[in-house]
N, C-alpha and C positions, 0 to 999 in steps of 0.2 A: 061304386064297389063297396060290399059291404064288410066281407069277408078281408081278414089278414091271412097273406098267401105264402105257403112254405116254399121256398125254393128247394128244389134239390138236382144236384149237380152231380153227373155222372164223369166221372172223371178214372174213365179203364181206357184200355185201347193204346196202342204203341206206335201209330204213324206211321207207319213204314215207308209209304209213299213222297215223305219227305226225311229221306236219310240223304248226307249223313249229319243232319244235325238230327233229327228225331231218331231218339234208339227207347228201346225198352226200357231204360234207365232213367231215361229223359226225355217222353215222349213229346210232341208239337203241343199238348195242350198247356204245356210248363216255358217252354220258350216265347221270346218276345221275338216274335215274325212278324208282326204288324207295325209294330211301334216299338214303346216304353215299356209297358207292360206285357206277362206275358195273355195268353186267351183266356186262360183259367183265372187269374186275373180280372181279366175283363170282364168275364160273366159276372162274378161276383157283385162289381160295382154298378153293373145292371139293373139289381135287387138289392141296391145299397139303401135305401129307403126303409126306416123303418116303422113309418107311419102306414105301411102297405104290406112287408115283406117281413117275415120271421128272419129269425138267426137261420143261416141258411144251413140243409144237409147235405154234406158230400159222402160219395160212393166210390171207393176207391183199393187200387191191393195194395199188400202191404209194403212195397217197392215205391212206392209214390207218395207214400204216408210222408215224407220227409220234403216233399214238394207244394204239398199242400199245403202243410203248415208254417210255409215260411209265405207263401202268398199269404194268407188268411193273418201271419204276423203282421208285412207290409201293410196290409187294409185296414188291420188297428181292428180286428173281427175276433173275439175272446169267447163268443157262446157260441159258437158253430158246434155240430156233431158231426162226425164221422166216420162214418160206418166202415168198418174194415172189409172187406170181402175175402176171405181165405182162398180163391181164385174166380176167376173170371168165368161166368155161368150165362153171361148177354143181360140183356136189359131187363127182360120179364120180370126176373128173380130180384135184381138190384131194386129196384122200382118197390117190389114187395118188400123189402126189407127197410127203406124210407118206409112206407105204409105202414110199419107193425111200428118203427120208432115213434110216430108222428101220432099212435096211438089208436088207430083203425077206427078213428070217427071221422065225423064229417067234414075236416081241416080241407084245405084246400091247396094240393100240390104244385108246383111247378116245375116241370121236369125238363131239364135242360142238359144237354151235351156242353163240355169245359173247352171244346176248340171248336167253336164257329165263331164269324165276325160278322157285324154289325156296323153300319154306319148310321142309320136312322132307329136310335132304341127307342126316341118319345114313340116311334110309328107301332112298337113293338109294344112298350108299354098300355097304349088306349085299346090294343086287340086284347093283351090280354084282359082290360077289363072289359071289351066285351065277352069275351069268351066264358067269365068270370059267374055271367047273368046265367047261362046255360050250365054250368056245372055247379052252381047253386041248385038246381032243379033234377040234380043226377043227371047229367049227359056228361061223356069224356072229349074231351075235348084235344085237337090236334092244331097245329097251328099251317095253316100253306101259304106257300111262296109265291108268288105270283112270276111266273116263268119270264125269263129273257130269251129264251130259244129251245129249239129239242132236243134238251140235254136227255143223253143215255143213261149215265151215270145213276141218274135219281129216281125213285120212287114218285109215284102221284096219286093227286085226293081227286074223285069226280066229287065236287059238289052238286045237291040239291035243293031242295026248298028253303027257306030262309026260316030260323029258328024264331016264333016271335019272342020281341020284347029283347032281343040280344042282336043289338046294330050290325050289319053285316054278317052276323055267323048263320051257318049254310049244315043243312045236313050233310051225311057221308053218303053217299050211292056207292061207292066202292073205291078198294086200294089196287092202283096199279103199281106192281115193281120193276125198277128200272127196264122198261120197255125196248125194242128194233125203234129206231132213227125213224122208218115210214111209219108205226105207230105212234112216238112222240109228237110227229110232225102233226099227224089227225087228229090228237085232244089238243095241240094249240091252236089249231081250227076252231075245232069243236069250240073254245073259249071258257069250259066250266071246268077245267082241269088245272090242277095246280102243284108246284115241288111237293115235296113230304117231307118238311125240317126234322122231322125228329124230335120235337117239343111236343110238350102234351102237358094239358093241364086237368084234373081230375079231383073229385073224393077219397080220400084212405080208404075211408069205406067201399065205393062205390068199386073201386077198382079191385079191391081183395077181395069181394062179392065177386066179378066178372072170371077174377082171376080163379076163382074155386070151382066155377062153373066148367072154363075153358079150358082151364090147366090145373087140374089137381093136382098131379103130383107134384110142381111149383110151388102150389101154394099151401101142401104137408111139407115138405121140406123146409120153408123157407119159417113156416109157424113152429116146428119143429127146431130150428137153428136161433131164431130170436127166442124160443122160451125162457130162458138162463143167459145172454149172453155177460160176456164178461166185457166189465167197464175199467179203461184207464185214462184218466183226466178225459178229455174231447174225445176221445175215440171208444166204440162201440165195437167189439168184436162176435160175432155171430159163431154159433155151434158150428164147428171148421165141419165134424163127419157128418150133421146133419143135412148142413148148406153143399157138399160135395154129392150127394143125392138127388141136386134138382138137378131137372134136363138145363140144358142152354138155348133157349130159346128166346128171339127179342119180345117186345111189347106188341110190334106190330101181328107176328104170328099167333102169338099166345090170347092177345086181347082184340085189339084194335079193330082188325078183321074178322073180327068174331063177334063183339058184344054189341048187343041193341043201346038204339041212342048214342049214338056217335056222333060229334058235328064238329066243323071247322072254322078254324078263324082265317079267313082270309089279308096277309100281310106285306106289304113290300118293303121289308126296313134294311135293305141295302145288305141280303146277307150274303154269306157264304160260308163252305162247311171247308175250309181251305183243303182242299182234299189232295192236292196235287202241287208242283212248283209252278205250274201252270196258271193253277187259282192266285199265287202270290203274286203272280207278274199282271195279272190282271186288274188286281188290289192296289199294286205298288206308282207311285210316283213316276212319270216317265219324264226322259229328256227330250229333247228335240229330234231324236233319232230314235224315240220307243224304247229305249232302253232303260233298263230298273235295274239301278248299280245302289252296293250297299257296301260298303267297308273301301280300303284303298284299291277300288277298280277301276281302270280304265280301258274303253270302247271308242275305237279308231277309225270311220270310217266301217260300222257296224251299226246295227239295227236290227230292234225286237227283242235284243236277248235279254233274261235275267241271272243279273251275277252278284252272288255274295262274297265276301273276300274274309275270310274270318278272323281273328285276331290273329299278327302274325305275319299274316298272309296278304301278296300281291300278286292280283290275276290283270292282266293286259291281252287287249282281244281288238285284230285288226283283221277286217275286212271279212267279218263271218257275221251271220243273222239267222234269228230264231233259232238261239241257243239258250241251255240252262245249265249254267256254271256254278259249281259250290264248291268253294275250299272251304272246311270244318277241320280243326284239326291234323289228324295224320290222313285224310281224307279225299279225294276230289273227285264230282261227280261231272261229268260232261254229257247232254241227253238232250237232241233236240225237243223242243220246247213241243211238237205236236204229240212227242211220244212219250210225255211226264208222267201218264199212268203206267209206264212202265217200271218203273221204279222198283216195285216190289220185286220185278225177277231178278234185278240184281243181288235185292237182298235177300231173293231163297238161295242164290248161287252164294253168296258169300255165308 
């Protein structure tokens, strides 16, 4: 690899699906659900390298500014930028706004979501340097998962012909979004079909070109809000009435699915977008009984369930299985473990 590669970290989004420890104020990408640290965290030390990885850039509102810079304190991380976003507009726009600070040359991006986990990053780190050969050459670059099963939940990459000169990366033939269970089931047949992480590695250039193409008014808006922004220490603040002008649209609709020369890096580095309590108990340490107990819990003649017990707090559970328990707080959630993507209606109800 030739190229030194910008990270930037998207760090919006409020979890819902993991309340009630993730709220608005504190969403899952600032919490330690995995471990030690929290995900946002995590990523960071991903691209802690600096013989590969620039000072990395975060994307963020202004409600989380105060999250981030105590992770990037912990990390001992002092030339980071980050970009404030005056509200939440999807990834298209965020994306352009690294792109215009990074200086809309030929740099080389690394766009990363602040809550996924990783158990194999060396796996993660050699894709993207192959990925790295093709977006050298103007191709944008997506990173895929290589499926465990047919999940609904996620998006997928048909890949194609193999990119030369960039080990394992595969053209795009097309995006499928979160598909019906008997379609899932057909591309893990089929065998060339792959998750859709959500990463993407690309050109400032290349991609502000695409984005002009596909999405103008994104990318008047977005040139239009970075022309002046106002600077305070690490943080970048963008033309607030400018930037409230772009539509909300992700990278996938705006670009991805749209621009010629697309290709993927096919990866298996143990991930997950922990998207559910579900994905944590699937993560998490079990006992002898499948059970993923964290704080002072105890499971009695019980099995499957995952329970956290929060400071404070003691949950005790006998003779119940495939449940998801959380005491946070003034809190508690109780939601069989097959129904974790429900989550959210609770918290439209409340």
């Amino acid at each position: 690899m030739t190229h030194i590669i910008t990270p930037v970290i998207l760090s919006g989004g409020s979890g819902t699906r993991l309340w009630p420890m993730s709220t608005p104020d504190a969403p899952k990408q600032f919490l330690p659900l995995t471990g030690a640290h929290s995900m946002f965290r995590l990523t960071l030390d991903r691209v802690a390298d600096r013989a590969r990885y620039a000072a990395p850039m975060i994307v963020c509102g202004p409600g989380h500014v105060c999250h981030v810079e105590a992770d990037l304190a912990a990390a001992g991380i002092t030339d980071a930028t980050i970009i404030v976003e005056p509200a939440a507009r999807n990834t298209a726009p965020a994306i352009a706004l690294a792109a215009l600070v990074a200086g809309g040359d030929d740099t080389q991006l690394l766009v990363m979501p602040s809550d996924h986990v990783m158990t194999d990053v060396t796996a993660f780190l050699r894709a993207i340097d192959a990925a790295s050969v093709a977006v050298e050459q103007g191709a944008l670059a997506t990173f895929g998962i290589q499926p465990s099963g047919p999940e609904t939940g996620y998006g997928y990459i048909a890949a194609g012909a193999s990119f030369p000169g960039a080990a394992g990366v595969r053209g795009v033939e097309r995006f499928v979004e979160k598909p019906a269970l008997e379609t899932a089931m057909a591309m893990l047949s089929a065998g060339s079909y792959m998750w859709n992480a959500g990463i993407f590695l690309m050109r400032a250039d290349r991609y502000l070109a695409e984005l002009a193409a596909h999405a103008p008014a994104i990318a008047a808006a977005c040139n239009k809000a970075m022309a002046a922004p106002r600077r305070d220490g690490l943080r970048i603040h963008p033309d607030s009435a400018a930037f409230l002008t772009s539509p909300a649209v992700s990278i996938d609709y705006a670009v991805m699915e749209r621009a010629a020369n697309v290709v993927v890096a096919p990866v298996d580095p143990g991930w997950s977008d922990v998207g559910s309590w579900s994905a944590l108990y699937e993560l998490g340490a079990k006992d002898a009984d499948g059970n993923v107990l964290s704080g002072n819990a105890i499971a009695v003649e019980a099995s499957g369930n995952l329970v956290r017990a929060g400071a404070g707090k003691r949950v005790a559970m006998l003779g119940v299985s495939d449940l998801i328990v959380i005491a946070h707080g003034d809190d508690i959630l109780i939601i069989p473990r097959e129904r974790a993507q429900d989550v959210k209606t609770i918290v439209e109800r409340l």
